[in-house]
mmCIF entry with sequence, helices, sheets and N, C-alpha, C, O atoms, coordinates in Angstrom:
data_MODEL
# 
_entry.id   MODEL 
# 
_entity.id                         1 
_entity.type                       polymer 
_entity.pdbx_number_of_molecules   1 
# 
_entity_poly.entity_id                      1 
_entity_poly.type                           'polypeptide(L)' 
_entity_poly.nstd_linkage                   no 
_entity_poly.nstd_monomer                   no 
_entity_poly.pdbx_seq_one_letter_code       
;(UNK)(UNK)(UNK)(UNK)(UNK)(UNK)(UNK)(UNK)(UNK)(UNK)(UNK)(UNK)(UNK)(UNK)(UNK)(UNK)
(UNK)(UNK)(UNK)(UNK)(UNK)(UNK)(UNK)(UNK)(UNK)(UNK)(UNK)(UNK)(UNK)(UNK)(UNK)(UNK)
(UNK)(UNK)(UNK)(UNK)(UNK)(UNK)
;
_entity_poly.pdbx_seq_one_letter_code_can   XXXXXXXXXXXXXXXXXXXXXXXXXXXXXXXXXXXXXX 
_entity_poly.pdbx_strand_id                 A 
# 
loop_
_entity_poly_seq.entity_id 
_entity_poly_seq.num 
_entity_poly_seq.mon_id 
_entity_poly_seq.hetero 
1 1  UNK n 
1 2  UNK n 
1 3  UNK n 
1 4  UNK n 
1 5  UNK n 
1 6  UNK n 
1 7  UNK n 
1 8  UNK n 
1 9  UNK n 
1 10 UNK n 
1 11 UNK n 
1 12 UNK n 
1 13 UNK n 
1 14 UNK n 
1 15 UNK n 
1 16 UNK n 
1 17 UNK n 
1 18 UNK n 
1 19 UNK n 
1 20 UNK n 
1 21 UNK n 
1 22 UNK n 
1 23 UNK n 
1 24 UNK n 
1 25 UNK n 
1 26 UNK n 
1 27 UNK n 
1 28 UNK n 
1 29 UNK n 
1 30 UNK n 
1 31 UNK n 
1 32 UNK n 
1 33 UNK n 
1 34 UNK n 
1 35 UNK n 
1 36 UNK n 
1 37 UNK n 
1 38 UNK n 
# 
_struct_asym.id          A 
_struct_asym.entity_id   1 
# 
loop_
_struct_conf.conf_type_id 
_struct_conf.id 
_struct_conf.pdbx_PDB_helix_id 
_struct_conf.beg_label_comp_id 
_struct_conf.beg_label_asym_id 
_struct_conf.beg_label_seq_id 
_struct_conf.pdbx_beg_PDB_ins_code 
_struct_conf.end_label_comp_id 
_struct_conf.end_label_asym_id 
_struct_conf.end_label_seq_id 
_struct_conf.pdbx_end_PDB_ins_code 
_struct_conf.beg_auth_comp_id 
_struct_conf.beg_auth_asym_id 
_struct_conf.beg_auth_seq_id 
_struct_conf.end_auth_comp_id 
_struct_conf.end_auth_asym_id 
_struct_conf.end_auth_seq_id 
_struct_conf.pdbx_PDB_helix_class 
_struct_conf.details 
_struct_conf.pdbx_PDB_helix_length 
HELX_P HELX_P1 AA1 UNK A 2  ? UNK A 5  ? UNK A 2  UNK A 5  5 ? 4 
HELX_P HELX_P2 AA2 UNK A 31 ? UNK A 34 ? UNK A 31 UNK A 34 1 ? 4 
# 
_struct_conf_type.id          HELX_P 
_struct_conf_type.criteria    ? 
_struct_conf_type.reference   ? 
# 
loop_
_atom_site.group_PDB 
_atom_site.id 
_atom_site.type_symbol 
_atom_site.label_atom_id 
_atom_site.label_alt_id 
_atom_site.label_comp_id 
_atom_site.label_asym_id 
_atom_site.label_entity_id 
_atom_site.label_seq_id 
_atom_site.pdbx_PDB_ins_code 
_atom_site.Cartn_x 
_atom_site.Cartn_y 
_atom_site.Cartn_z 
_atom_site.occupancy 
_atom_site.B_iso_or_equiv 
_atom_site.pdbx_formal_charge 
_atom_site.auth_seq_id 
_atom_site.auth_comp_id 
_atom_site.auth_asym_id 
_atom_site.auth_atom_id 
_atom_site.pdbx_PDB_model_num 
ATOM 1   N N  . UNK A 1 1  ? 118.465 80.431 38.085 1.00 0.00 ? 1  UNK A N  1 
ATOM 2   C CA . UNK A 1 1  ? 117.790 80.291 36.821 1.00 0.00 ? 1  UNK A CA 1 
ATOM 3   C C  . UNK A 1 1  ? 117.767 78.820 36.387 1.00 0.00 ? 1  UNK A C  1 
ATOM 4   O O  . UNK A 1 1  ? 116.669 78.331 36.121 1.00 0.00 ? 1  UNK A O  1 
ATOM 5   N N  . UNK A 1 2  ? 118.813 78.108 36.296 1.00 0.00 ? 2  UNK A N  1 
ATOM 6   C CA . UNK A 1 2  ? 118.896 76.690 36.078 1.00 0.00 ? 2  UNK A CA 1 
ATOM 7   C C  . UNK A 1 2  ? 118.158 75.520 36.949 1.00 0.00 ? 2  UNK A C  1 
ATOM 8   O O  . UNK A 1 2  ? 117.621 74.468 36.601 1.00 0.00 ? 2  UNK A O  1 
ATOM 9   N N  . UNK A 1 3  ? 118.382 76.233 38.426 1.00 0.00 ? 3  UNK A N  1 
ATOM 10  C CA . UNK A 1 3  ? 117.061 75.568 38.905 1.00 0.00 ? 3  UNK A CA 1 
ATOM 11  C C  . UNK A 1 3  ? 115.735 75.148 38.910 1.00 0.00 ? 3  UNK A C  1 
ATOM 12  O O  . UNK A 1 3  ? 115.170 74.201 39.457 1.00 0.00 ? 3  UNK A O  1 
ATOM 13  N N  . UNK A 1 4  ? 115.250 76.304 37.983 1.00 0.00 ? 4  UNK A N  1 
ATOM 14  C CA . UNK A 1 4  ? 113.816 76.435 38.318 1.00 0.00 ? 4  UNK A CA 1 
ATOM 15  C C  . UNK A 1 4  ? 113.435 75.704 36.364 1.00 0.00 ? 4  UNK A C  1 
ATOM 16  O O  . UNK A 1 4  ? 112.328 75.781 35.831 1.00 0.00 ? 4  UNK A O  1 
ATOM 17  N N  . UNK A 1 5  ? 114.684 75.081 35.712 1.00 0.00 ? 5  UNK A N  1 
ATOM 18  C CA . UNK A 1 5  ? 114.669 74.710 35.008 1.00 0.00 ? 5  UNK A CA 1 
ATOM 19  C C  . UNK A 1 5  ? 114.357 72.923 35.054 1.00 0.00 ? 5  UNK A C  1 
ATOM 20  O O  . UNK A 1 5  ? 114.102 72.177 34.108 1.00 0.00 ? 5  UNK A O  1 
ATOM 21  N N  . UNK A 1 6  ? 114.484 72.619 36.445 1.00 0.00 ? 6  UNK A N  1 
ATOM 22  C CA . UNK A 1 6  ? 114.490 71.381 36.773 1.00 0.00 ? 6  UNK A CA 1 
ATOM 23  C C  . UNK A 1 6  ? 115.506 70.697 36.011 1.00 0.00 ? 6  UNK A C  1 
ATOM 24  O O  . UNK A 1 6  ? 115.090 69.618 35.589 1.00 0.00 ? 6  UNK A O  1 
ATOM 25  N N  . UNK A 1 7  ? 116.648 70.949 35.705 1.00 0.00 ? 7  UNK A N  1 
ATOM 26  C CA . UNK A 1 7  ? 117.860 70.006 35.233 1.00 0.00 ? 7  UNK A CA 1 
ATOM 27  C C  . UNK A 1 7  ? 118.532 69.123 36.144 1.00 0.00 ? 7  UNK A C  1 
ATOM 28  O O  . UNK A 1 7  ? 118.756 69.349 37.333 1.00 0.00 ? 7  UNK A O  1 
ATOM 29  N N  . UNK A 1 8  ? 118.804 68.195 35.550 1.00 0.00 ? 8  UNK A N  1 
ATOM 30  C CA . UNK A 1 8  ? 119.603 67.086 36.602 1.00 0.00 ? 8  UNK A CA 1 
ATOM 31  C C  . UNK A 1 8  ? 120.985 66.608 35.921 1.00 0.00 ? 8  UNK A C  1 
ATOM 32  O O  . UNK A 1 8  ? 121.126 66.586 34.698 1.00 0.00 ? 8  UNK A O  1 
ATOM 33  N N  . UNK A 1 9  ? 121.946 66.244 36.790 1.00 0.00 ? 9  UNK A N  1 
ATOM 34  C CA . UNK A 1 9  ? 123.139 65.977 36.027 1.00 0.00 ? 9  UNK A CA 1 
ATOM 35  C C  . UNK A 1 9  ? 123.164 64.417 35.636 1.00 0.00 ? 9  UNK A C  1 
ATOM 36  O O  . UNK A 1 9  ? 123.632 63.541 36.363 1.00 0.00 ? 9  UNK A O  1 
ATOM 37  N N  . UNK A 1 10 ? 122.709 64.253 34.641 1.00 0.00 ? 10 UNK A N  1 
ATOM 38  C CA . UNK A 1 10 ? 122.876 62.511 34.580 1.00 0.00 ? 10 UNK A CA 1 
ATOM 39  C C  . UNK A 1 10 ? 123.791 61.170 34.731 1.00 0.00 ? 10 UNK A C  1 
ATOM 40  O O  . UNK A 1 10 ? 123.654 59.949 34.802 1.00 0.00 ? 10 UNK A O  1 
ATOM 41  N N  . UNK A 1 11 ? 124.767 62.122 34.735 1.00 0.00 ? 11 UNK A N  1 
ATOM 42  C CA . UNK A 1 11 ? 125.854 61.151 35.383 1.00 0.00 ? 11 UNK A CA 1 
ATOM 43  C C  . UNK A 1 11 ? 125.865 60.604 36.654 1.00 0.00 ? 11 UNK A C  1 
ATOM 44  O O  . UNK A 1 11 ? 126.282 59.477 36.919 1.00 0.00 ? 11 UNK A O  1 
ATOM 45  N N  . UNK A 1 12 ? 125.218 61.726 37.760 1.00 0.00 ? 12 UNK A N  1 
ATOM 46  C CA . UNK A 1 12 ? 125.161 61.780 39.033 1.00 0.00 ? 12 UNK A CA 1 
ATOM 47  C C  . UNK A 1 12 ? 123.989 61.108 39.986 1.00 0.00 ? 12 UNK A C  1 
ATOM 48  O O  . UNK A 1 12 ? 123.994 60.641 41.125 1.00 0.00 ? 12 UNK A O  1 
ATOM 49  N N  . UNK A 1 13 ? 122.872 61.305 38.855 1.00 0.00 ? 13 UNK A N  1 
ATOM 50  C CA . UNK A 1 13 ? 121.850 60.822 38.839 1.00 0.00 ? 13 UNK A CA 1 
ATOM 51  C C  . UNK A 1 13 ? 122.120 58.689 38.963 1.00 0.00 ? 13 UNK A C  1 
ATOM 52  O O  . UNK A 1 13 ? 121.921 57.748 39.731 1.00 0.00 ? 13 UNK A O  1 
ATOM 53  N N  . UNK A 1 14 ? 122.581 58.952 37.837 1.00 0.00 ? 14 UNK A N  1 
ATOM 54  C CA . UNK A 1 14 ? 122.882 56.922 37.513 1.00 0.00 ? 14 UNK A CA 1 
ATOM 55  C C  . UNK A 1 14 ? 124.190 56.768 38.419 1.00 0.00 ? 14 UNK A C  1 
ATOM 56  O O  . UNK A 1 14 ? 124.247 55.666 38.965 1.00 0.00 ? 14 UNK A O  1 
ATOM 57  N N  . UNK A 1 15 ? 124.883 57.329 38.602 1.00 0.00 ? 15 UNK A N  1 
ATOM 58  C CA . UNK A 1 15 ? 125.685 57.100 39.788 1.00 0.00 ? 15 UNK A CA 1 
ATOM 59  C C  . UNK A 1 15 ? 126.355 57.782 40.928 1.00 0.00 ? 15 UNK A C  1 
ATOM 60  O O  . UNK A 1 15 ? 127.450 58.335 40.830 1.00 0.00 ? 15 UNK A O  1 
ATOM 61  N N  . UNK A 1 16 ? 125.602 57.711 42.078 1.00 0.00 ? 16 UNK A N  1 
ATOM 62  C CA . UNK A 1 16 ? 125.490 58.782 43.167 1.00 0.00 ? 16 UNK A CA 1 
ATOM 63  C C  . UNK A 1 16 ? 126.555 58.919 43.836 1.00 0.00 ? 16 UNK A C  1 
ATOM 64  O O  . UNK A 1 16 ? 126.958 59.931 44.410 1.00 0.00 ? 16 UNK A O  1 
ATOM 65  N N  . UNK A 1 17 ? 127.250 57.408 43.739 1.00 0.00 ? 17 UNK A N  1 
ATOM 66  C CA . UNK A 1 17 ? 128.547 57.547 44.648 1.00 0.00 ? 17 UNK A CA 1 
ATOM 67  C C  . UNK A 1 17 ? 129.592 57.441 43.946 1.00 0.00 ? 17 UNK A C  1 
ATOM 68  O O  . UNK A 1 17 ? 130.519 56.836 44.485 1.00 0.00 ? 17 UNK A O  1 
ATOM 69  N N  . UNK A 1 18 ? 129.779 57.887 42.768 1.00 0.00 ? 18 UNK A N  1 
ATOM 70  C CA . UNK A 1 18 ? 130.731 57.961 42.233 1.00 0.00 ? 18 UNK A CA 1 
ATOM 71  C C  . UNK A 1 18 ? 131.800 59.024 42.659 1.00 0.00 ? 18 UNK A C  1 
ATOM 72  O O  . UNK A 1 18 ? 131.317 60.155 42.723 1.00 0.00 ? 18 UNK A O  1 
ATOM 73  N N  . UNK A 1 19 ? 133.409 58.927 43.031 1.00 0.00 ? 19 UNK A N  1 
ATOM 74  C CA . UNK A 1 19 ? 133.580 60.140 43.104 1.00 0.00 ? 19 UNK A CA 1 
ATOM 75  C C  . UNK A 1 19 ? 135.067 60.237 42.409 1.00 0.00 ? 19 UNK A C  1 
ATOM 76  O O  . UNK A 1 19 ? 135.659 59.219 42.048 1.00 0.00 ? 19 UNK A O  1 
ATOM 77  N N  . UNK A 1 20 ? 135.671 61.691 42.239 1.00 0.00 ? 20 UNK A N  1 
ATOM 78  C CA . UNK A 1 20 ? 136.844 61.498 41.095 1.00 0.00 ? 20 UNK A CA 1 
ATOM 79  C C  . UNK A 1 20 ? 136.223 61.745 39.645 1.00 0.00 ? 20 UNK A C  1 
ATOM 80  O O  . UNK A 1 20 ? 136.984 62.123 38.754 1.00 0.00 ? 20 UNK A O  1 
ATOM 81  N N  . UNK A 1 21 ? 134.870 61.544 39.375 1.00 0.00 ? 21 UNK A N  1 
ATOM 82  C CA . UNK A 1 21 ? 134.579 61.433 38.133 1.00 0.00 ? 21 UNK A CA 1 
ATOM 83  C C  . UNK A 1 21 ? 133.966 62.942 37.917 1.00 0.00 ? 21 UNK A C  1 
ATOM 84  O O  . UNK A 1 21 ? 133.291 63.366 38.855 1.00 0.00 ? 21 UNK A O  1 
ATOM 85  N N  . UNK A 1 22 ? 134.117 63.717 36.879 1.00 0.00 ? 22 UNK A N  1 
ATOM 86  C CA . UNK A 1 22 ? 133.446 65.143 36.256 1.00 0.00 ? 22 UNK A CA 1 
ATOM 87  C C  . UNK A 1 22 ? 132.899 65.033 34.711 1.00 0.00 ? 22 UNK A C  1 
ATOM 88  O O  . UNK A 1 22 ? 133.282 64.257 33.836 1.00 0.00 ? 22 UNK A O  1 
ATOM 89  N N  . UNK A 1 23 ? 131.995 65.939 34.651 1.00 0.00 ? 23 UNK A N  1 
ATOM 90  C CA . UNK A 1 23 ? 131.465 65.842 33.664 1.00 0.00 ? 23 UNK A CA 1 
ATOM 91  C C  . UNK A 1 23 ? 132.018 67.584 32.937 1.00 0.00 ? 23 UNK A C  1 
ATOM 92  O O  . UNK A 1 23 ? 131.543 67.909 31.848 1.00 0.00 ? 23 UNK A O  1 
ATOM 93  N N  . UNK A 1 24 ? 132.591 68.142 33.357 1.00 0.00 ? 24 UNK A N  1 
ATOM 94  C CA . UNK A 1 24 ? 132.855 69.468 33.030 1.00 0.00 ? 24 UNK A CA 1 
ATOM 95  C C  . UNK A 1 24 ? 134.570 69.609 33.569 1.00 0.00 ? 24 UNK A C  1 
ATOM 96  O O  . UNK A 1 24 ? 135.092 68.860 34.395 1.00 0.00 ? 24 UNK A O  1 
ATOM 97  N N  . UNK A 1 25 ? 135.023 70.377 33.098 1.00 0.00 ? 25 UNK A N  1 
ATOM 98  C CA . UNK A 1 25 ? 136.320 70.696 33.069 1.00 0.00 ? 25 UNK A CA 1 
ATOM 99  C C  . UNK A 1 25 ? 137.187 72.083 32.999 1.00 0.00 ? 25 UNK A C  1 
ATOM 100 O O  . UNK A 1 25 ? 137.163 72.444 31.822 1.00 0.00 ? 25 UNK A O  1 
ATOM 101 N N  . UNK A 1 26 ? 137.712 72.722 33.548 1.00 0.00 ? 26 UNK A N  1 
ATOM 102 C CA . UNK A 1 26 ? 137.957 74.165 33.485 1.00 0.00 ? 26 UNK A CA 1 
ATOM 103 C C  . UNK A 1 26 ? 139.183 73.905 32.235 1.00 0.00 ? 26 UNK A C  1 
ATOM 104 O O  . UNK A 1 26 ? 140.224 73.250 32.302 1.00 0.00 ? 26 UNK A O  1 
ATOM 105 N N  . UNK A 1 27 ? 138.608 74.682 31.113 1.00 0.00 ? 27 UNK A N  1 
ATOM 106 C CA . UNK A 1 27 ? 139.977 74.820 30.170 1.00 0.00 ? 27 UNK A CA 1 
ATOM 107 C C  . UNK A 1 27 ? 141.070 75.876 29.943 1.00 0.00 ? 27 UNK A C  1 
ATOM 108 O O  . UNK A 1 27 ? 142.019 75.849 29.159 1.00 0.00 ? 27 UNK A O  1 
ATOM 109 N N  . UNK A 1 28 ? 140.638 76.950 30.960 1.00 0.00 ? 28 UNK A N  1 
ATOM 110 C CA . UNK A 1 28 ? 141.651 77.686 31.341 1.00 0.00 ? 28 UNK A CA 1 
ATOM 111 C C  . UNK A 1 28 ? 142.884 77.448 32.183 1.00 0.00 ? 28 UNK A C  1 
ATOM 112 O O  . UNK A 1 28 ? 144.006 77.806 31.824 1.00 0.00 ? 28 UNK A O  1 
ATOM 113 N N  . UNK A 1 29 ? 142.537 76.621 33.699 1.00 0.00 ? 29 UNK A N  1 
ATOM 114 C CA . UNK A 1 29 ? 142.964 76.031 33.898 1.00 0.00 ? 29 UNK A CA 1 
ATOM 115 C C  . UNK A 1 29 ? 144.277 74.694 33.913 1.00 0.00 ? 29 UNK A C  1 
ATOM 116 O O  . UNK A 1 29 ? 145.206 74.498 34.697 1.00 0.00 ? 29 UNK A O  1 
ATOM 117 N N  . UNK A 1 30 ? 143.949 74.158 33.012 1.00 0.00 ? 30 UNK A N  1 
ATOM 118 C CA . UNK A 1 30 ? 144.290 73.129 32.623 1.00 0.00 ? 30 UNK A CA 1 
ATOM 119 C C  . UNK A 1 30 ? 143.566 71.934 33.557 1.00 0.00 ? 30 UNK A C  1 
ATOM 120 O O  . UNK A 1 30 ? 144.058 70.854 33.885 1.00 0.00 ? 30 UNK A O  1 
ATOM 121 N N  . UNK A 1 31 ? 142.242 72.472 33.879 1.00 0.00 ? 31 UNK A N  1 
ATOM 122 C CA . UNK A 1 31 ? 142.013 71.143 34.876 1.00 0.00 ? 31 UNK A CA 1 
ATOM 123 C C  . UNK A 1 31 ? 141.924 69.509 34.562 1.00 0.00 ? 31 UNK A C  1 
ATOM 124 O O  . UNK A 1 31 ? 142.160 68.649 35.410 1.00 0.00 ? 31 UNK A O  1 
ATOM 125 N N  . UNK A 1 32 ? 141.659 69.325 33.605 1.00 0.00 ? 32 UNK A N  1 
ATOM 126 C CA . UNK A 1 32 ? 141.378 68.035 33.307 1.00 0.00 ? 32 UNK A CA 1 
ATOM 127 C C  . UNK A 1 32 ? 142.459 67.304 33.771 1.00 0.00 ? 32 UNK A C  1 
ATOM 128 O O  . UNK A 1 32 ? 142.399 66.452 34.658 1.00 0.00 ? 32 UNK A O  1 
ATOM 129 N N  . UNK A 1 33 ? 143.697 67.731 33.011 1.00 0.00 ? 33 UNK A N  1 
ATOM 130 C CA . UNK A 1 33 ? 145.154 67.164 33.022 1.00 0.00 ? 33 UNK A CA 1 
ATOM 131 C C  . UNK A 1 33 ? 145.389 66.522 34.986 1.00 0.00 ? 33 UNK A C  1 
ATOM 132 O O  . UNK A 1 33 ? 146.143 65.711 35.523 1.00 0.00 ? 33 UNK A O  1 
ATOM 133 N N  . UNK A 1 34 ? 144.568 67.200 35.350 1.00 0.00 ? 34 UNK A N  1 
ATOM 134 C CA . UNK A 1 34 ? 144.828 67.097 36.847 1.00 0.00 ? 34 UNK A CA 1 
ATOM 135 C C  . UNK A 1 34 ? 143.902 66.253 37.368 1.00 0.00 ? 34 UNK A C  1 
ATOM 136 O O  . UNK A 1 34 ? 143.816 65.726 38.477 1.00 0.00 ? 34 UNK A O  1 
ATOM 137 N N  . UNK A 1 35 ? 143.287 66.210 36.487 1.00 0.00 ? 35 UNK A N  1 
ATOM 138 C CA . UNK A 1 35 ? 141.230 65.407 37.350 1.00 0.00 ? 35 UNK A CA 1 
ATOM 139 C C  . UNK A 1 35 ? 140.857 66.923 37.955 1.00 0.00 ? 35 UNK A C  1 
ATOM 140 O O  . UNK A 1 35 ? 140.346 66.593 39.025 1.00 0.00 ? 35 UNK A O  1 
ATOM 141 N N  . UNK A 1 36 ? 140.815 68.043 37.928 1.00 0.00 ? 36 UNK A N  1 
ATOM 142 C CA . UNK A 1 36 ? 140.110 68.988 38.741 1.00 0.00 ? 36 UNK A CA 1 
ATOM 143 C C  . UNK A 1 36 ? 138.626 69.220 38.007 1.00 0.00 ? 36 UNK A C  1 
ATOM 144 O O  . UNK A 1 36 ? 138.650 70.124 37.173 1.00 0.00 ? 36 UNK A O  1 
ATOM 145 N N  . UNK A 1 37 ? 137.638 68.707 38.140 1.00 0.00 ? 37 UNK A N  1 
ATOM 146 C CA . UNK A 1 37 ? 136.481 69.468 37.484 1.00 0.00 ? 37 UNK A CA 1 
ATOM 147 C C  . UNK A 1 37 ? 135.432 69.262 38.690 1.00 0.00 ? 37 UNK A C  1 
ATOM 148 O O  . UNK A 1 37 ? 135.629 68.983 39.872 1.00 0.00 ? 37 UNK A O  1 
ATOM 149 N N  . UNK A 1 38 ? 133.912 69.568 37.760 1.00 0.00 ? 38 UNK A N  1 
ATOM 150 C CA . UNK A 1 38 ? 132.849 69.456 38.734 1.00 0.00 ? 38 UNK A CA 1 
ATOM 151 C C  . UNK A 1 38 ? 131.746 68.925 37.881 1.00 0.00 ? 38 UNK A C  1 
ATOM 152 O O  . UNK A 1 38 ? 130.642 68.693 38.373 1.00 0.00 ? 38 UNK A O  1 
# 
């Protein structure tokens, strides 16, 4: 469904090789605390 929405992640977009970096975070988890996101 989000596809056909043509969305792009803009972070990823302006920087392709970034890596380590997320824009989302699991808060069940506790991912952030860890760096775990996507």
């Amino acid at each position: 469904m989000l596809s056909s929405a043509n969305l792009i992640d803009t972070y990823r977009h302006f920087y392709p090789d970034r890596r380590g970096v997320y824009s989302f975070w699991s808060y069940r988890t506790g991912a952030r605390l860890i760096n775990n996101g996507w």
